[in-house]
N, C-alpha and C positions, 0 to 999 in steps of 0.2 A: 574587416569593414562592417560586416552584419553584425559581429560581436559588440563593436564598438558603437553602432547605430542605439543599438537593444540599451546599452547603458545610458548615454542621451536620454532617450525614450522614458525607461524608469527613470530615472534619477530627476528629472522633470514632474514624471506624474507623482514620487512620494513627495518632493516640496507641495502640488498643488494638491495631495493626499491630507499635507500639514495641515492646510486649510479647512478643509472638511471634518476631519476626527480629530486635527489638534488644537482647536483654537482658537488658530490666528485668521482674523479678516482676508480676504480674499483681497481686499481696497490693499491693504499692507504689502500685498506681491508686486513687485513690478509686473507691467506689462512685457515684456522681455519673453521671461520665463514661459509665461503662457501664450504670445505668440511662437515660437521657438517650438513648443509642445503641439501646438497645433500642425505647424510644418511636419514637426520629426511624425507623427501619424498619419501623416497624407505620406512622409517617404516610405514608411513601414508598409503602409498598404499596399503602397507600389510596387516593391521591393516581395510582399508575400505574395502580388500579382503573379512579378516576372518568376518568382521562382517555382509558383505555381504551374506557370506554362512547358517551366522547363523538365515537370516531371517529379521535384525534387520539392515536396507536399509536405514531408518532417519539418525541412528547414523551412519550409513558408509556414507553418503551424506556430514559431516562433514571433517571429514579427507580426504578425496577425491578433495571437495573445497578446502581446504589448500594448499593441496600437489599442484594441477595444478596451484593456482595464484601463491606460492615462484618457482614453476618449470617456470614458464612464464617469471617471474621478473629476475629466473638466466641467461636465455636465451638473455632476452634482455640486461642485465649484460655484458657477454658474449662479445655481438656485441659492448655494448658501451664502452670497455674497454680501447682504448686508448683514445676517445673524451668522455668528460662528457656530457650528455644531461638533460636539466633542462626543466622542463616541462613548466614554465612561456613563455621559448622561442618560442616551439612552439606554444603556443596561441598568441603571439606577431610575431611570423614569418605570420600566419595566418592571422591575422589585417591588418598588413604590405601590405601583396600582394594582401589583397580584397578590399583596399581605393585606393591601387594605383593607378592612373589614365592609362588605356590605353598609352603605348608611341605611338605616331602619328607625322609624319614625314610632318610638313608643305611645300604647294606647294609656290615656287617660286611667289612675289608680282607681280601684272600684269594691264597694265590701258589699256584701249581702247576705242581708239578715232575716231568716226566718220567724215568721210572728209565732208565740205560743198560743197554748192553748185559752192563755187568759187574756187574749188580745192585747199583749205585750211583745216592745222589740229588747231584747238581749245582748248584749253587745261583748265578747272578751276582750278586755282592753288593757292598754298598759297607762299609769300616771306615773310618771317621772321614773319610767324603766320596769316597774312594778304592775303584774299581772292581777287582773280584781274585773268583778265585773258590772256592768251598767248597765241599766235602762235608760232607753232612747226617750228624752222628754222633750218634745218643744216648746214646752210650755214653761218649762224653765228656765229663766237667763243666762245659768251658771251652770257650770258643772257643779255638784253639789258630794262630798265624798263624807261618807262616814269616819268618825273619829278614828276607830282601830284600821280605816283603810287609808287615814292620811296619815297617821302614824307608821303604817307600810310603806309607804312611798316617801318618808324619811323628813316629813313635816315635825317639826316642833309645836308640839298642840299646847304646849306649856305657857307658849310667851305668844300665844293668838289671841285678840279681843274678841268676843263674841257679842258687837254692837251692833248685827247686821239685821234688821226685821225681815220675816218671813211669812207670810201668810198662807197656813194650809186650812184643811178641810181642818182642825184640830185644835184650829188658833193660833196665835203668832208666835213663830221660835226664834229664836236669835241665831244666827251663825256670823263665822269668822271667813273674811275676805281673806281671800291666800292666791299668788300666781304661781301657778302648776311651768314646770320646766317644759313639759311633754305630758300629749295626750295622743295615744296610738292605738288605730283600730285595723291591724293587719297592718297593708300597704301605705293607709293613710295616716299622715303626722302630724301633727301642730302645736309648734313652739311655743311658750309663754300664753300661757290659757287663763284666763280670769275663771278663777272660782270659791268656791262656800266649802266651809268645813263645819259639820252637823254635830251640837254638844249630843254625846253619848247618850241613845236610847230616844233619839227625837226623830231617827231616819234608819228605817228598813232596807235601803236597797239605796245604792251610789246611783246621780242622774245624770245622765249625759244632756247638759244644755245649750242653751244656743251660742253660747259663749265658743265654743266647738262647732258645733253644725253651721253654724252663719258663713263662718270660714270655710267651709270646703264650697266642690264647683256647683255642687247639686244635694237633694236629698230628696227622694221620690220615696212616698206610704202609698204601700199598694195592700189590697186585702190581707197578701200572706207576706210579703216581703217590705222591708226597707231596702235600699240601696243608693248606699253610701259612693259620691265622688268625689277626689282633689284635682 
């Protein structure tokens, strides 16, 4: 009779177990099943009562285990009745949030340039992948690159016009309009750059203009520093 009680018992709470870690809706069970479950652990308890009083504490240890996992399983039953919870999930929700990486909110790119001694900013930079170096001008529109430096960076100076006026301390030069792929100073990048390419022996030094500096976030001239942001 005990034996056959205990199977009732189980056999009731893994259907309403289904429900919980397999699945299916609780709404989907008959009411049956889980009134049925509910009696078989009021008789379990009883039953681990009377045999409790009788001395014989092993065999009540059984029905007493019964009764509280199907009374466990109801409960959580219960709670889970209008969302199904599958128990794969939560091992997989667990995974999830213990690989995931930290979210981390990256700082703003930043270059910083120390002034020489001839109250110039210096800049090593790349045009169109190619390392060459510039002076920081704001007073130039353009980036402005020497011939043998757009020549590096894989300009055809051949088939350039050079209609563009220039006016320096020196009198007016002509240079050739050209748009730069890439102009990169460290961290900071920018694509498709309007700039001048200087006929040979009219320009000392490549200039970084505003053609470039407009486009990033900032540019702060301090005594000794620039500092460059995108």
């Amino acid at each position: 009779m005990l034996g056959f009680l205990l199977m009732v018992i189980l056999g009731l709470g893994s259907l309403l177990a289904a429900t919980v870690f397999g699945g299916v809706k609780l709404d989907a069970v008959p009411d049956l099943p889980i009134a049925a479950t509910v009696i078989a652990i009021l008789v379990a308890l009883y039953m681990a009562t009377l045999l409790n009083h009788r001395g014989e504490r092993r065999l009540a240890l059984w029905p007493t285990l019964a009764a509280c996992i199907s009374g466990a399983v109801l409960v959580a039953g219960a709670f889970n009745k209008s969302t199904p919870l599958v128990l794969a999930d939560l091992f997989a929700g667990a995974t999830t949030a213990a690989d995931a990486p930290p979210t981390r909110r990256d700082a703003p790119a930043s270059v910083r340039i120390r002034r020489t001694d001839d109250g110039t900013f210096f800049a090593n930079s790349e045009v169109n992948g190619q390392a060459m170096t510039m002076r920081i001008d704001n007073g130039s529109a353009t980036v402005v690159l020497r011939q043998s430096d757009a020549e590096k960076a894989g300009i055809d100076v051949s088939n350039l016009a050079f209609d563009t006026p220039l006016k320096t301390a020196n009198g007016t030069s002509y240079l050739a309009p050209v748009r730069l792929k890439s102009v990169r100073i460290g961290p900071l990048a920018i694509d498709d750059v309007e700039g001048l390419v200087a006929r040979p022996g009219t320009l000392n030094e490549n200039l970084l203009g505003t053609s470039f500096l407009r486009r990033l976030a900032s540019v702060e001239l301090t005594a000794n520093f620039a500092t460059l942001r995108q």
